[in-house]
SEZA-10850 format. One record per residue (C-alpha): residue number from 1; chain; x, y, z. Coordinates in Angstrom, 2 decimals. Each point is the difference from the previous one (the first is absolute). Example, Ala and Ser with C-alpha at 12.3 -4.5 7.8 and 13.67 -1.06 7.14 Angstrom:
<atoms>
+-----+-------+---------+---------+---------+
:   n : chain :      px :      py :      pz :
+-----+-------+---------+---------+---------+
:   1 :     A :   12.30 :   -4.50 :    7.80 :
:   2 :     A :    1.37 :    3.44 :   -0.66 :
+-----+-------+---------+---------+---------+
</atoms>
This chain:
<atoms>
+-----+-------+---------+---------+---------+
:   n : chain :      px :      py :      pz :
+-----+-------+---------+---------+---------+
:   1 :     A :   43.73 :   32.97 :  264.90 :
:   2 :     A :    3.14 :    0.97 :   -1.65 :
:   3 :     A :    0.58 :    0.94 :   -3.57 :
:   4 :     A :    3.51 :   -1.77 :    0.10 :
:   5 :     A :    0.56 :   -2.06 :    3.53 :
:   6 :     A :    3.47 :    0.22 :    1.00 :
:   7 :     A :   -0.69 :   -0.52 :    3.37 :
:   8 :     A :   -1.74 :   -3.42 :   -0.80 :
:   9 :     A :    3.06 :   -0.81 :   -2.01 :
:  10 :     A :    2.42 :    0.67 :    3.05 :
:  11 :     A :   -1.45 :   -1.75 :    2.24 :
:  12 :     A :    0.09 :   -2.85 :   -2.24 :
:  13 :     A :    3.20 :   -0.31 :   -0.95 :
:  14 :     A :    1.31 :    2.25 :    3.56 :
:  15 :     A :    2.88 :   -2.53 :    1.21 :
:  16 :     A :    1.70 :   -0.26 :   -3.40 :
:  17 :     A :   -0.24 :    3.87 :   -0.73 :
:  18 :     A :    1.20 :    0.57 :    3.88 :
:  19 :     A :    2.61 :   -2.57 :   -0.30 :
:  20 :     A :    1.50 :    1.66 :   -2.96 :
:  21 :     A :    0.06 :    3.66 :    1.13 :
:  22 :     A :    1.26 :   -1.10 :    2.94 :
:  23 :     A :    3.42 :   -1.68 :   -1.86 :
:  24 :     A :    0.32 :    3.23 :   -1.61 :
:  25 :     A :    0.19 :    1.96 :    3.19 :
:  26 :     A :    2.17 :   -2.11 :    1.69 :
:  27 :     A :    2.37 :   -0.52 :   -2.39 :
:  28 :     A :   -0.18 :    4.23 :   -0.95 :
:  29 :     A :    0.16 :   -0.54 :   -3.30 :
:  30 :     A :   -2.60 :    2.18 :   -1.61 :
:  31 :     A :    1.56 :    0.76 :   -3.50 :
:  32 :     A :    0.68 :   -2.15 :   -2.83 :
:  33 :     A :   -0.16 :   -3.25 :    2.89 :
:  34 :     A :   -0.12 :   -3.13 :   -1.08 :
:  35 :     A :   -3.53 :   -0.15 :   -0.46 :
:  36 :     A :   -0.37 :    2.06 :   -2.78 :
:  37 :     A :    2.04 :   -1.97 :   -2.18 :
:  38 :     A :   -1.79 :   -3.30 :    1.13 :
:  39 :     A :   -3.35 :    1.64 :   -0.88 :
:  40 :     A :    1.44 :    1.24 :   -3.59 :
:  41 :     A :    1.08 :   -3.66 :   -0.36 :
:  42 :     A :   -4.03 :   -1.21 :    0.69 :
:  43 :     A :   -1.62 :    2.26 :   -1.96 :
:  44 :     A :    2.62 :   -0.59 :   -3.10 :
:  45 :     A :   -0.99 :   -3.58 :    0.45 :
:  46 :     A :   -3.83 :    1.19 :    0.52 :
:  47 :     A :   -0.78 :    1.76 :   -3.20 :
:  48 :     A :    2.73 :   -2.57 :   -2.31 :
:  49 :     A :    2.15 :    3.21 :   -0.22 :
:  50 :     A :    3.97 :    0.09 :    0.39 :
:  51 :     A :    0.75 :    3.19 :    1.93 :
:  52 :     A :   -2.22 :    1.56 :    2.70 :
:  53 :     A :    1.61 :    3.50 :    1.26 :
:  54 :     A :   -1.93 :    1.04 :    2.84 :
:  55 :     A :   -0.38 :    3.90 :    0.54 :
:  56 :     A :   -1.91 :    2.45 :    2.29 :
:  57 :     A :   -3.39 :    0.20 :   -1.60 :
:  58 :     A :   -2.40 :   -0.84 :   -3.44 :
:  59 :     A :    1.03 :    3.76 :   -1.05 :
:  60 :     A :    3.51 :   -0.67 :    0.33 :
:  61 :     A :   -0.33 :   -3.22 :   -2.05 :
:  62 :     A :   -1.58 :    1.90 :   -2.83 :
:  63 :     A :    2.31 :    2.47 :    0.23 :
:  64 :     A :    3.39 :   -2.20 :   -0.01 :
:  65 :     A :   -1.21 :   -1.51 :   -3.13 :
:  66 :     A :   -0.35 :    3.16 :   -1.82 :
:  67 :     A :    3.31 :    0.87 :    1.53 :
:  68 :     A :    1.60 :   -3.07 :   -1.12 :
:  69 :     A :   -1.00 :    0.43 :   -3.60 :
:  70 :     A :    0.92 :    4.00 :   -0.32 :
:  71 :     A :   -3.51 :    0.82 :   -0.98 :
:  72 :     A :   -0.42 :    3.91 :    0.31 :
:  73 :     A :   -0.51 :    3.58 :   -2.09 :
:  74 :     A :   -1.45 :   -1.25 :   -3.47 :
:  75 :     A :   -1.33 :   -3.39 :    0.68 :
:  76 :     A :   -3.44 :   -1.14 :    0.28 :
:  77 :     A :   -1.45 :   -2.75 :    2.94 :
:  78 :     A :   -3.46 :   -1.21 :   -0.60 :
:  79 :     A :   -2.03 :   -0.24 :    3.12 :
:  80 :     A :   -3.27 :   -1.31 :    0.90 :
:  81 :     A :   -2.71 :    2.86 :    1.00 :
:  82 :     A :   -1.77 :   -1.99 :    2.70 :
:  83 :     A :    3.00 :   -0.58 :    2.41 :
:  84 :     A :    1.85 :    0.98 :    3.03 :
:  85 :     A :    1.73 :    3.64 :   -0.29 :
:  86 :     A :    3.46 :   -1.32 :    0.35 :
:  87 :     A :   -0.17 :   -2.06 :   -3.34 :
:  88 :     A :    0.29 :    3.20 :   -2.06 :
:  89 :     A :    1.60 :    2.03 :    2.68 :
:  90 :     A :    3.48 :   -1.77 :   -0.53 :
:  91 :     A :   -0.39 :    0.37 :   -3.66 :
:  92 :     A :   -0.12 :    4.07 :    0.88 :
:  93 :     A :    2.78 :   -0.30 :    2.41 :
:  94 :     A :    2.18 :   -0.79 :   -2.31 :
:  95 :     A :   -0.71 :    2.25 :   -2.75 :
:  96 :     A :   -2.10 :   -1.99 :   -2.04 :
:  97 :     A :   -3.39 :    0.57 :   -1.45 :
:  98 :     A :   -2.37 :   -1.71 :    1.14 :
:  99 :     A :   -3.03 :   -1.34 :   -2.25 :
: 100 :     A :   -3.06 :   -1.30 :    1.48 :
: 101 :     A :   -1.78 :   -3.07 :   -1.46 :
: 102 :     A :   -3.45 :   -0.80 :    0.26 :
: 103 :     A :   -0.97 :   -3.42 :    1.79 :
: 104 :     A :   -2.18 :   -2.53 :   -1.25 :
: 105 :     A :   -3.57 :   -0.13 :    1.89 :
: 106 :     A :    0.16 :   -4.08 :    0.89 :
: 107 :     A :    3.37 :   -0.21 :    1.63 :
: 108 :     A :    0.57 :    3.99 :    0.93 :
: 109 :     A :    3.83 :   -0.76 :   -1.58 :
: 110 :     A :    1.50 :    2.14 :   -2.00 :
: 111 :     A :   -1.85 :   -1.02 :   -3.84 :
: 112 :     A :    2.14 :   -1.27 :   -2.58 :
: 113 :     A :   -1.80 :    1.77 :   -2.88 :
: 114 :     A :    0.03 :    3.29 :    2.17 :
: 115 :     A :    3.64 :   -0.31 :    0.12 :
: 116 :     A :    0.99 :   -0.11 :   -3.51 :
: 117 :     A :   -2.52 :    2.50 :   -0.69 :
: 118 :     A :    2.21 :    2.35 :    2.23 :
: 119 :     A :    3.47 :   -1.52 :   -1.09 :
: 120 :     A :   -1.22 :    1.30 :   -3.80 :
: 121 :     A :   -0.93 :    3.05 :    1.02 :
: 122 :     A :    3.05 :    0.88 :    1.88 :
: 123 :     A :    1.93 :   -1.08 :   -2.97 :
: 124 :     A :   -1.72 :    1.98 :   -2.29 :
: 125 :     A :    0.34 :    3.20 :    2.02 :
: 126 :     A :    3.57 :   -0.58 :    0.73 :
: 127 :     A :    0.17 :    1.96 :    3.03 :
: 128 :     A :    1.72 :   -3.39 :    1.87 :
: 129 :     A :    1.81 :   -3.09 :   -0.72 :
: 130 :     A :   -2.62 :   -2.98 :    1.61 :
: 131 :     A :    2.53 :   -2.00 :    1.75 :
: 132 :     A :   -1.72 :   -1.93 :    2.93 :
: 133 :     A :   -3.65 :   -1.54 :    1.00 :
: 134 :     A :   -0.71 :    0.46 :    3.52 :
: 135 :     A :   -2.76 :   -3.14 :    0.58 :
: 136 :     A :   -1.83 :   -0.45 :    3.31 :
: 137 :     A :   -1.13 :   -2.93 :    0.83 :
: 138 :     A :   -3.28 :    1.83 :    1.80 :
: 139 :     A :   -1.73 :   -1.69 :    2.92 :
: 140 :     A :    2.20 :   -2.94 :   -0.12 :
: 141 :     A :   -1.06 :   -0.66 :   -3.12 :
: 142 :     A :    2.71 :   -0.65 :   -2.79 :
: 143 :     A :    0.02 :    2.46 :   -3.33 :
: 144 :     A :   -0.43 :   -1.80 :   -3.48 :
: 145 :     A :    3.61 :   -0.80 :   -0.52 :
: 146 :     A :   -0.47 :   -2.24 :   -3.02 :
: 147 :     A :   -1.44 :    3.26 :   -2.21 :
: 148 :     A :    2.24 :    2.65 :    2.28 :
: 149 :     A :    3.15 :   -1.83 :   -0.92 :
: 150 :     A :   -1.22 :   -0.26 :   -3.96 :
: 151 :     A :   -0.05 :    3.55 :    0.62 :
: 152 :     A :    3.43 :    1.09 :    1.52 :
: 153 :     A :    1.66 :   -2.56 :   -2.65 :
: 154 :     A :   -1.42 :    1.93 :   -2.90 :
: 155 :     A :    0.64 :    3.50 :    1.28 :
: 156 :     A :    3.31 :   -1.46 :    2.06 :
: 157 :     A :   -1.16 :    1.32 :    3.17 :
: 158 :     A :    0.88 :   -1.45 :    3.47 :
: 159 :     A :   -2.70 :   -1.70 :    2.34 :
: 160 :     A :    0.65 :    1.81 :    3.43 :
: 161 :     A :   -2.66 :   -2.57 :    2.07 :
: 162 :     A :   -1.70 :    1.96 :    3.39 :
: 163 :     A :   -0.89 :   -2.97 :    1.97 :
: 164 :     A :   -0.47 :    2.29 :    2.66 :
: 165 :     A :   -3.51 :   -1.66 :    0.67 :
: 166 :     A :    0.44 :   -2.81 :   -2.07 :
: 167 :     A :    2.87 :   -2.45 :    1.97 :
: 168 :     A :   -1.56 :   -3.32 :    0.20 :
: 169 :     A :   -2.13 :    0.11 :   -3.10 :
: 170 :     A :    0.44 :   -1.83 :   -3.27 :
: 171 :     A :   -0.59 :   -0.66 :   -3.42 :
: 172 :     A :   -0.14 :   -3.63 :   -0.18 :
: 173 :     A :    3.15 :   -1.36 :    1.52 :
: 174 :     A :    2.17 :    3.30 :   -0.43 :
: 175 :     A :   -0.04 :    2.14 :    3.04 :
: 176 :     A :   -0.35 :    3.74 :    0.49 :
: 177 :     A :    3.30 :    1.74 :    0.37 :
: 178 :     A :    1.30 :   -2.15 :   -3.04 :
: 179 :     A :   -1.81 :    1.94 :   -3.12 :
: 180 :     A :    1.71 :    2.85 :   -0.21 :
: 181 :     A :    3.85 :    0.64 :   -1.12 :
: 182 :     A :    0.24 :    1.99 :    3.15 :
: 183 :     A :   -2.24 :   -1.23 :    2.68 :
: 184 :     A :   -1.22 :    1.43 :    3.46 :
: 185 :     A :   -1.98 :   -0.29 :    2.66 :
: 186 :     A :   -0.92 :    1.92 :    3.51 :
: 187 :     A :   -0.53 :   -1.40 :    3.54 :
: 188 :     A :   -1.55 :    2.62 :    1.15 :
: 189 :     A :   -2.20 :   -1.20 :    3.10 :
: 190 :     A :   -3.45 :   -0.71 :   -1.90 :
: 191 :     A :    1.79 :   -1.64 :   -2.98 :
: 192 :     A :   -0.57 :   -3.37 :   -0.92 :
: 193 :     A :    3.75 :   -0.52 :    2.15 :
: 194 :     A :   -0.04 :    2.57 :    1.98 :
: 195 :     A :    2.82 :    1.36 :    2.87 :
: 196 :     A :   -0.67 :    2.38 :    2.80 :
: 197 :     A :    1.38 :    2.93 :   -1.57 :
: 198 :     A :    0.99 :    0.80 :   -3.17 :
: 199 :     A :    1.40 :   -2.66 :   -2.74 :
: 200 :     A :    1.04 :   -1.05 :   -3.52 :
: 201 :     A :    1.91 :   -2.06 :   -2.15 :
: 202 :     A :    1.32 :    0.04 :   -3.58 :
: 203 :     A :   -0.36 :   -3.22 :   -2.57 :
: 204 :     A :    2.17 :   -0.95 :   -3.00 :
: 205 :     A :    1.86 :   -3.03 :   -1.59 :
: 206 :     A :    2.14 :    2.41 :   -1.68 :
: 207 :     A :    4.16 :   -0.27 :    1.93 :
: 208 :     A :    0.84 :    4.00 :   -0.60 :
: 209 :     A :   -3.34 :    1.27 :    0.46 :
: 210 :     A :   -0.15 :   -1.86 :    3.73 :
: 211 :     A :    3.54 :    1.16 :    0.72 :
: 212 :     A :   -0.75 :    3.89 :   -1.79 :
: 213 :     A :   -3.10 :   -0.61 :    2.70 :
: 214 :     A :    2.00 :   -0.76 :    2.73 :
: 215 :     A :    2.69 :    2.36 :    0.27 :
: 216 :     A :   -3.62 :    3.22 :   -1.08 :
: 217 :     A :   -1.06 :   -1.09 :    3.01 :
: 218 :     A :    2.56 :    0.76 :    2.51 :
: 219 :     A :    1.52 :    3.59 :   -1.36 :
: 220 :     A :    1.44 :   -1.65 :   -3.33 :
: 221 :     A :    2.42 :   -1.89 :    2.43 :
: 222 :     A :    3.09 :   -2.40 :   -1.81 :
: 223 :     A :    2.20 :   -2.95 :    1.71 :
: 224 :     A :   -0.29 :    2.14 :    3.76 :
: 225 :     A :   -2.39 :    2.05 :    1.60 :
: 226 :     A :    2.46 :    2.94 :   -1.02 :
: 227 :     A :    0.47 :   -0.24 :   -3.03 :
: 228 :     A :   -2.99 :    1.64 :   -1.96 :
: 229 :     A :    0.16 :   -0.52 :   -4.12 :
: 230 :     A :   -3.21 :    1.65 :   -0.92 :
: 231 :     A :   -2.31 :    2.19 :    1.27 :
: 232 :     A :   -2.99 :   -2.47 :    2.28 :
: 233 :     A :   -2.72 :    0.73 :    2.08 :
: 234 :     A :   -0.29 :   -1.50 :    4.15 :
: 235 :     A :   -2.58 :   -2.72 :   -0.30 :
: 236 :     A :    0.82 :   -3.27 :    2.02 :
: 237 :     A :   -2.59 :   -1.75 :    1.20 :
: 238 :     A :    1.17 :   -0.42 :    4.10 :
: 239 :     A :    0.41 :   -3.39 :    1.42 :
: 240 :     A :   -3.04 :    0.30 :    2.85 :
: 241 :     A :   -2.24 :    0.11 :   -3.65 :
: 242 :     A :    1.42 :   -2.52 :   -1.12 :
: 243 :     A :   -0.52 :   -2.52 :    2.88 :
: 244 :     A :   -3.65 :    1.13 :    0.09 :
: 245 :     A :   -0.26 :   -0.82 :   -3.83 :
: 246 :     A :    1.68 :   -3.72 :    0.99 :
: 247 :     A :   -2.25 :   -0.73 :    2.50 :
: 248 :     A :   -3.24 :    1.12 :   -2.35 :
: 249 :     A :    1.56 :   -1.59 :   -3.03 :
: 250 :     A :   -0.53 :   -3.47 :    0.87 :
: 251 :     A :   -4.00 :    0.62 :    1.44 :
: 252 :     A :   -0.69 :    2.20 :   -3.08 :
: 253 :     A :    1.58 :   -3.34 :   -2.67 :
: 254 :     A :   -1.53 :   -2.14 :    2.93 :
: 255 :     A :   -3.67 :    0.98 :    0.29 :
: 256 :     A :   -0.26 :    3.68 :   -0.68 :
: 257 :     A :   -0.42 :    0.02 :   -3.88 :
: 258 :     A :   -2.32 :   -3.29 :    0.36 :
: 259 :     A :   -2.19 :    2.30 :    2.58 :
: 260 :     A :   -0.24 :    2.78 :   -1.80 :
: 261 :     A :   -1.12 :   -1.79 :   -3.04 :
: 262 :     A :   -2.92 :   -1.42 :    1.62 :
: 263 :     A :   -0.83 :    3.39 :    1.55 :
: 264 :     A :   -0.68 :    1.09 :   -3.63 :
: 265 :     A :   -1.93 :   -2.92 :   -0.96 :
: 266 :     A :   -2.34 :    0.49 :    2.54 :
: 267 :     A :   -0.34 :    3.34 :   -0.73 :
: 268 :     A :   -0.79 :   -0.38 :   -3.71 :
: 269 :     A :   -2.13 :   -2.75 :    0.62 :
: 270 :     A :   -2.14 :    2.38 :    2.75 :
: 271 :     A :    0.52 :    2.91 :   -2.10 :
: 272 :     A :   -0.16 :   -0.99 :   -3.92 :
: 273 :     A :   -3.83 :    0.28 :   -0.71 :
: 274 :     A :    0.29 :    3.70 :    1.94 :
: 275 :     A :    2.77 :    1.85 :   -0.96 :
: 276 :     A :    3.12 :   -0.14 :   -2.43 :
: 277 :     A :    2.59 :   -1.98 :    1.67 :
: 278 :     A :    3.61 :   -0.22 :   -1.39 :
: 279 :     A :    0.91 :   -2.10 :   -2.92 :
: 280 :     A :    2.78 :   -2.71 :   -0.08 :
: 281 :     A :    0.61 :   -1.39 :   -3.54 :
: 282 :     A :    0.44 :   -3.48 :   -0.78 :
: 283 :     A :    3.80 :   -1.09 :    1.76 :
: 284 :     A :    0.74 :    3.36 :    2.03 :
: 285 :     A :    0.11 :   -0.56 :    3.71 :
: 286 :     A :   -0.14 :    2.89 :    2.24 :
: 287 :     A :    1.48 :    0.89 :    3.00 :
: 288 :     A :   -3.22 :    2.54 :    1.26 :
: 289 :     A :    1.63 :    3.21 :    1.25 :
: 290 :     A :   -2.97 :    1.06 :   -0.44 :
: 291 :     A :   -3.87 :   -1.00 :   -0.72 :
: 292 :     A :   -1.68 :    2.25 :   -2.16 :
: 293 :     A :   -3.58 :    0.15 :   -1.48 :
: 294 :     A :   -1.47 :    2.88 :   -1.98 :
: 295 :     A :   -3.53 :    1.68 :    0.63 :
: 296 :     A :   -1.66 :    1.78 :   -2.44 :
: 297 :     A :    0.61 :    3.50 :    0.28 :
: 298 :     A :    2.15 :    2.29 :    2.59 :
: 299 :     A :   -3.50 :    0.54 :    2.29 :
: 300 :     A :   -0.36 :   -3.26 :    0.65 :
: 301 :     A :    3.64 :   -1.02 :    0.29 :
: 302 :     A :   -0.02 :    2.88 :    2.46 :
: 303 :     A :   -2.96 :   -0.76 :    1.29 :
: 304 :     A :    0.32 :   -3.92 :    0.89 :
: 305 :     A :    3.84 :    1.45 :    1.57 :
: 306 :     A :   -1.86 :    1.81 :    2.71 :
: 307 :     A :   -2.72 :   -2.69 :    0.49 :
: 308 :     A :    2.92 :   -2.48 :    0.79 :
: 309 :     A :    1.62 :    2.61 :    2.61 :
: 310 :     A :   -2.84 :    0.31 :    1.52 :
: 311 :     A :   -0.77 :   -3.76 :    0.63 :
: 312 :     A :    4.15 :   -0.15 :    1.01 :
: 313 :     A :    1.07 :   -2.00 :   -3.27 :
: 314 :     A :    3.16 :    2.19 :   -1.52 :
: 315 :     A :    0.03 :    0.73 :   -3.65 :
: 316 :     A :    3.12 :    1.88 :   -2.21 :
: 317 :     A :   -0.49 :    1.36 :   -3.48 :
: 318 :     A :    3.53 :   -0.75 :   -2.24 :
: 319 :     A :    0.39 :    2.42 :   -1.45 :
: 320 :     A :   -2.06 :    2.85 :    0.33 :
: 321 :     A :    1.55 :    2.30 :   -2.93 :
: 322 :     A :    1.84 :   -1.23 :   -2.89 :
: 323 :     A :    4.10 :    0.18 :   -0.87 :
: 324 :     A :   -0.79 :    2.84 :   -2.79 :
: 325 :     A :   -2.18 :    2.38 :    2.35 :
: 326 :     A :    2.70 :   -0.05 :    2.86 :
: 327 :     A :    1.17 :    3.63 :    0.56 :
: 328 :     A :    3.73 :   -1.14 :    0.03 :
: 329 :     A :   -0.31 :   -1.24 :   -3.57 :
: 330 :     A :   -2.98 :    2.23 :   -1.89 :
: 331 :     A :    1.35 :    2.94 :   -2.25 :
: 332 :     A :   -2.77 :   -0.41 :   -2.75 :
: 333 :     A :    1.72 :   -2.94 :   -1.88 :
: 334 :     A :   -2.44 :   -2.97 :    0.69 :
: 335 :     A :   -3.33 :    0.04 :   -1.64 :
: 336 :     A :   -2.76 :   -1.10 :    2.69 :
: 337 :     A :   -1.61 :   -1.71 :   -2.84 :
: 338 :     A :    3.12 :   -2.52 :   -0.22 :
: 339 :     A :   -1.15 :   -1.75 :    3.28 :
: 340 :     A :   -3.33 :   -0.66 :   -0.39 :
: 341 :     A :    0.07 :   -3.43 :    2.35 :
: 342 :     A :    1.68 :    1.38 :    2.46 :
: 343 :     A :   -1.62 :    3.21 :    0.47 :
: 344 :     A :   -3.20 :   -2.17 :    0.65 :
: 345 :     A :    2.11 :   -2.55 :    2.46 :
: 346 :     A :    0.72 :    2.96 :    2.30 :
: 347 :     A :   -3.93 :    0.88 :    0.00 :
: 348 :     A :   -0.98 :   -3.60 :    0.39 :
: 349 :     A :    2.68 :   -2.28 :    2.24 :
: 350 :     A :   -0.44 :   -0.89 :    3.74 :
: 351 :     A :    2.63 :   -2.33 :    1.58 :
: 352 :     A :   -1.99 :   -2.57 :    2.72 :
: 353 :     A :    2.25 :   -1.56 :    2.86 :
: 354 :     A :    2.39 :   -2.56 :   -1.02 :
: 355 :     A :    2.92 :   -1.75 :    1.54 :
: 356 :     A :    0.68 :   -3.73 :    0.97 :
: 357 :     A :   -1.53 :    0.61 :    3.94 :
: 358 :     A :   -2.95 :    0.88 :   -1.70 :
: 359 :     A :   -2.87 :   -2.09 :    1.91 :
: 360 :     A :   -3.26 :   -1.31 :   -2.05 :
: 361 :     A :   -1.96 :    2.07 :    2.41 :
: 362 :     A :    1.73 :    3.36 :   -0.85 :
: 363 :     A :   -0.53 :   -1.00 :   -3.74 :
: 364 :     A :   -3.66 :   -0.51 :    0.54 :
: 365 :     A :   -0.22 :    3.54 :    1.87 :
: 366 :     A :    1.45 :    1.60 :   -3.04 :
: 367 :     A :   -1.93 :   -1.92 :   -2.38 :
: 368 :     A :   -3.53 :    0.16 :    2.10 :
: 369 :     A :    0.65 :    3.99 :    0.08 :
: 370 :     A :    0.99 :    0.04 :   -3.75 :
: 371 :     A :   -3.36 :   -1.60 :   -1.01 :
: 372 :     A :   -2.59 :    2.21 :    2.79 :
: 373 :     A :    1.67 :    3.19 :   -1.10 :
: 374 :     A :   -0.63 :   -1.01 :   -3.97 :
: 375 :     A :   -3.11 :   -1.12 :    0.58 :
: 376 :     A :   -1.21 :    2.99 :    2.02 :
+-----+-------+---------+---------+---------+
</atoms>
């Protein structure tokens, strides 16, 4: 069994994926080809969003946006506490400060009433300007953008969106990549869309922003590859990625999101009388990067992890230590006792197998060793 089956997914989609690798090769034209433009122009269309800049990776994506809007020394970017290390490790890389926000315990998305807490309090200590909120739409799950964007309008913030797990989710009929001001995504391989290597891409409806985005993204370049009117960063995403992501984009709008969808219905009928399993409010679609329940305590979390290995079913925990205990970022300025729900996710979360391959009889395998181990 695999945790993510990319393998399964080759095979079925193996002549399209072939076919357009094999177009790149022969006509040798591995950077900035044709094909990443044509995917920038589907996933624009995609998520309702007028520029897509494609880039090298999720990171990247982050990172251009922060670029774009000159955050650095002084300002403030709000970040959720139960994420991905890259999500605050832009905000550092640029010479911002970083401030981790709680989550709420449903949705594990960064919690609206968590956030203004900490917008407040960095106000009142007036050590940095809060200029940006870094939301992650976790799991594939999308953030509360209705109360987030209440929140940035009062405190005129930007919404940087990290749909780095969440392309292909929704609220209603808005899709992810669309919420933020700045928007981005990743394709690395186990992504919702994923390449064979590394991958990204940058959202906005905003003309300068898109071109500013552009010309970041290949060393600050102007009208020629020459001429060089800021200082940039090397992140194109090459064309072999993007024929991979062409190939998988039509299977994953297709069938992909459909199947992975009733992977998690299955599960959380199986599973909902046993074990916490994750929350979608009323109108949020996900796009299941990941399925996660929650066990009681870290022993048996731990404990139902190495029952699963041992009857061959792979497990992951995400994440196993918060944003605010990360050695990069600790210096004594974040109280523990500001990220109470978190704290107790990374004691308490198990992720089970889940991708659109996933057969009913691996499901019942995970589910039939869930239940003996609980019940032992």
């Amino acid at each position: 069994m695999q945790f993510r089956d990319l393998k399964a997914q080759y095979a079925a989609m193996k002549d399209s994926i072939d076919a357009g690798i094999s177009e790149v090769i022969n006509d040798c034209n591995f950077i900035s080809g044709r094909q990443v433009a044509q995917l920038e122009e589907k996933l624009a269309e995609y998520t309702g969003v007028k520029h897509c800049i494609a880039c090298a990776n999720g990171t990247d994506a982050l990172l251009l946006a922060l670029m774009a809007w000159e955050i650095g020394p002084g300002d403030a970017v709000f970040v959720p506490d139960f994420t991905f290390f890259s999500s605050g490790e832009v905000v550092s890389n640029v010479g911002a400060y970083p401030v981790f926000v709680d989550v709420d315990e449903d949705t594990f998305n960064i919690s609206p009433e968590c956030l203004e807490q900490m917008i407040v309090k960095t106000l009142e200590e007036g050590k940095a300007a809060p200029k940006v909120i870094v939301t992650v739409d976790l799991f594939g799950l999308p953030a509360d953008y209705a109360r987030i964007k209440e929140i940035a309008e009062k405190y005129h913030l930007k919404i940087l969106e990290d749909a780095a797990q969440g392309f292909g989710g929704r609220i209603k009929t808005r899709m992810a990549c669309s919420f933020g001001h700045i928007s981005t995504t990743s394709f690395f391989p186990a992504k919702p869309l994923g390449c064979y290597g590394d991958g990204g891409a940058v959202f906005t409806d905003d003309d300068r922003l898109a071109e500013l985005i552009a010309s970041l993204r290949i060393h600050g370049k102007g009208k020629s590859k020459y001429d060089n009117i800021r200082i940039g960063m090397n992140s194109r995403l090459d064309t072999l990625q993007a024929a991979v992501l062409l190939a998988k984009f039509d299977a994953f709008r297709r069938t992909e999101l459909d199947a992975v969808n009733e992977a998690a219905a299955y599960y959380t009928a199986k599973l909902k009388d046993t074990v916490a399993v994750p929350v979608v409010p009323d109108g949020f679609y996900s796009s299941w990067a990941q399925y996660t329940i929650r066990l009681i305590n870290r022993e048996k979390r731990d404990g139902l992890k190495n029952f699963l290995k041992e009857h061959d079913v792979p497990s992951m925990v995400y994440y196993v230590k918060p944003m605010h205990r990360q050695e990069a970022f600790f210096s004594g300025q974040y109280s523990d006792g500001d990220y109470k729900v978190t704290n107790a996710l990374c004691e308490s979360v198990l992720s089970l197998p889940m991708h659109p391959y996933l057969t009913r009889e691996a499901q019942n395998k995970t589910v039939a060793c869930i239940k003996e181990y609980l019940d032992q």
